[in-house]
N, C-alpha and C positions, 0 to 999 in steps of 0.2 A: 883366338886360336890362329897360329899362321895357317895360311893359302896349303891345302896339299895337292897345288895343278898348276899347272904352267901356263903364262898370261905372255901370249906375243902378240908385240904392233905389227897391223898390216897398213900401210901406207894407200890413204886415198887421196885423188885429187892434189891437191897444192899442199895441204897442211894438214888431212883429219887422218886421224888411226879409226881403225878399225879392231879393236881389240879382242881377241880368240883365246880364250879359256880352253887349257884342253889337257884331258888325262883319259890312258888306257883306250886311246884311240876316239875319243870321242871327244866333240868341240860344241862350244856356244862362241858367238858370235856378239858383238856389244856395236850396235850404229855403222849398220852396212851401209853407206850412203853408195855406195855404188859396188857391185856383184864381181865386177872381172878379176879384180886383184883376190877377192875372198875365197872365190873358186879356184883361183889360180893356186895359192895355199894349199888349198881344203888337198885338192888332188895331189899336188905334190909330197904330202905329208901323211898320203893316207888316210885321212880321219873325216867321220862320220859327223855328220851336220843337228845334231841335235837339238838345238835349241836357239833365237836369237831373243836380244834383249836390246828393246826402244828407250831411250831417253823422252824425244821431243817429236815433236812430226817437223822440223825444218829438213828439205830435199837431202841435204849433205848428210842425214845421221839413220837417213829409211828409206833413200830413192833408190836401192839396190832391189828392195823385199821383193817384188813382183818375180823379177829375173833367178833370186834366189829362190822362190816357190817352185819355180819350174822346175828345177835343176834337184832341190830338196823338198819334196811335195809333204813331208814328216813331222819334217823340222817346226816347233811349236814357236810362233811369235808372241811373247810378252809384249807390250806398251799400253801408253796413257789410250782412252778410249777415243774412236773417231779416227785412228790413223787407217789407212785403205793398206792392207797387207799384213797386220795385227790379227793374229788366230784368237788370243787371248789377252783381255783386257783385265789390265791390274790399275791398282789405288794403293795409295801409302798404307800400309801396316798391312799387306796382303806376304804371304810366303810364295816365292817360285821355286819348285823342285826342280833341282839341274842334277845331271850326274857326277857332279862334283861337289855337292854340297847343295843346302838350301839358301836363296837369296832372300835378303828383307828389300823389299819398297819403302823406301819412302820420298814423299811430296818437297818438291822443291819448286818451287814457282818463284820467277821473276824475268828469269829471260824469256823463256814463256809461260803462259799461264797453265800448261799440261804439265810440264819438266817433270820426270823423275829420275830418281839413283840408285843403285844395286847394291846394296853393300852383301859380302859372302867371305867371310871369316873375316879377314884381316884387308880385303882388299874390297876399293869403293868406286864404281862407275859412276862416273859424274856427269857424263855428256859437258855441256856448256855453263853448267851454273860457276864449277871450282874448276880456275885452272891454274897451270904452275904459277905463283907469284902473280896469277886474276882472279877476274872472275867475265863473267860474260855480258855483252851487253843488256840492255833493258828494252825487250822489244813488246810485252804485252804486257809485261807486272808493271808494278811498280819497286822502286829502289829499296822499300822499305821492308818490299815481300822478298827480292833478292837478300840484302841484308840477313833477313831471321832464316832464310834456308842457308846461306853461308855459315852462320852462328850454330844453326843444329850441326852443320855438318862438323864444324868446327869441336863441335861436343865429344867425338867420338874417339877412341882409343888415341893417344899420341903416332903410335905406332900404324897405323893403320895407313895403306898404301893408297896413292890417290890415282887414279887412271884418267884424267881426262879426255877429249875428242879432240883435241889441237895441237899441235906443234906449238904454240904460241910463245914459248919459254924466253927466250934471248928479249923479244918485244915487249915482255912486259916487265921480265928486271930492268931494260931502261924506266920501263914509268917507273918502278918501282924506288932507283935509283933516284929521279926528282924527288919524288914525294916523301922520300924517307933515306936522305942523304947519306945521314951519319949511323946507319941500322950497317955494322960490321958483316953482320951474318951474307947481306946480299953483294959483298963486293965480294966473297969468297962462293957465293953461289952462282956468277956471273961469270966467273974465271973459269970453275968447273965447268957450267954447261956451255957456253963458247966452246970450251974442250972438245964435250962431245958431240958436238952439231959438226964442227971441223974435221971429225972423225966420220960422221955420215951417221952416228949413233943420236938415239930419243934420248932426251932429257929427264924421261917419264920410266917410270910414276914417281911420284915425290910422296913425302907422308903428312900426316896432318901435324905432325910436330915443324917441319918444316917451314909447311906453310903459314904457322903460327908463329914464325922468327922472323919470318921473311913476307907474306903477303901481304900487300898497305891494305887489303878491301877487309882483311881481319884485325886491321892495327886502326883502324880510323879515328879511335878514339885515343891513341899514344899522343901526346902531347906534342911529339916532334912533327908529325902528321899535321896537326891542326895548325901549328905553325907554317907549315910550308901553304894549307890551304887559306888563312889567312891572304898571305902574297898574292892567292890568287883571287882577292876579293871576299874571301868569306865573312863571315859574322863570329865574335867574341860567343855569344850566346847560341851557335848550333848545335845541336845536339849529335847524338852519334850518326841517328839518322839523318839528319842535313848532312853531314859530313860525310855520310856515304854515298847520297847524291851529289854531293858536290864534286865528292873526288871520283867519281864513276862518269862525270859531265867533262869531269876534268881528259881523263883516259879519251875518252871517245873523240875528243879533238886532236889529240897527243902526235906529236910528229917527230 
């Protein structure tokens, strides 16, 4: 079912959104990594602090929560367990009641081993695992565990709007570009969001149909993909998973 609430980026730090879900005066909040810009919204717009929602406990996506307790002493925190500013701990296949709808959890681990993702009708908060044309790096999983949370996500409605935490967009259709040259779809996805980075405009959200034309971390096993990783030393015989470490090893050096 499409979204019936309005999803604006609030601009953190160098490149994270802060993404604000909000209808009939009332907002949740998705990886407050820092308070001043969300307040700064919250007031100008009128709307009432209901509810925020954690992906991960890295600083940039919950190092606001404290500041924002003060400010909104109400407002209910979702996230993974163990984060300091989490009112309420959730797990994959938990429901969150928001005013806009009810959110599904579920588990994605690989960038970290907490991660989790909102999905609420048609649109999906992903923090760090899906980003435009990525995915995130590998700091406590492993590749294999990133990989099968990519694939679930991957499972979900074609239509289905992707939100992630990063500006990252333009950065990774260049990898994108190496790694899967001859894929028409991202020389035409490159053109547009250049467009709208030039314009001062997000690139986001994208859908998972999209990123199922265009992301090399969900095409890793297209034949033109393995080719290119070949070049880079790979093996005839990797599987999808080597292939997704490789090309995830690959990224991480990319310049």
């Amino acid at each position: 079912m499409p979204a019936m609430f309005n999803v604006t980026p609030i601009g953190a730090f160098s490149d994270n959104y802060i993404w604000v879900l909000q209808q009939d005066g009332r907002a949740v909040a998705v990886d407050p990594g820092e308070a001043a810009p969300l307040l700064r919204f919250l007031q100008r717009e009128k709307l009432r602090l209901d509810a925020i929602l954690v992906t991960h406990h890295h600083a940039d996506h919950c190092g606001g929560l404290a500041e924002l307790a003060r400010a909104w002493p109400d407002a209910v925190v979702y996230g993974p367990p163990g984060i300091a500013g989490v009112t309420k701990e959730v797990k994959a296949g938990d429901t969150v009641r928001l005013p806009m709808g009810d959110a599904t959890v579920l588990a994605v681990p690989g960038h970290t081993l907490d991660h989790l993702a909102y999905r609420i009708d048609d649109a999906l908060f992903c923090g760090d695992t899906m980003f435009a044309a990525g995915c995130g790096r590998v700091f406590e999983g492993t590749p294999a565990q990133l990989l099968a949370s990519l694939k679930k996500l991957a499972q979900l409605p074609p239509s289905t709007k992707v939100y992630p935490a990063h500006e990252y967009t333009l950065s990774n259709l260049r990898f994108a570009l190496a790694a899967d040259p001859a894929n028409p779809v991202l020389a035409v996805r490159q053109s547009r969001d250049q467009g709208l980075r030039e314009r001062g405009q997000p690139t986001l959200p994208s859908t998972i149909a999209l990123e199922l034309a265009s992301n090399p971390f969900l095409r890793c096993a297209e034949p033109a993909i393995r080719q290119s990783l070949l070049a880079q030393g790979g093996r005839e015989d990797d599987d999808e998973a080597a292939s997704f470490a490789r090309l995830r090893a690959w990224k991480d050096d990319f310049r």
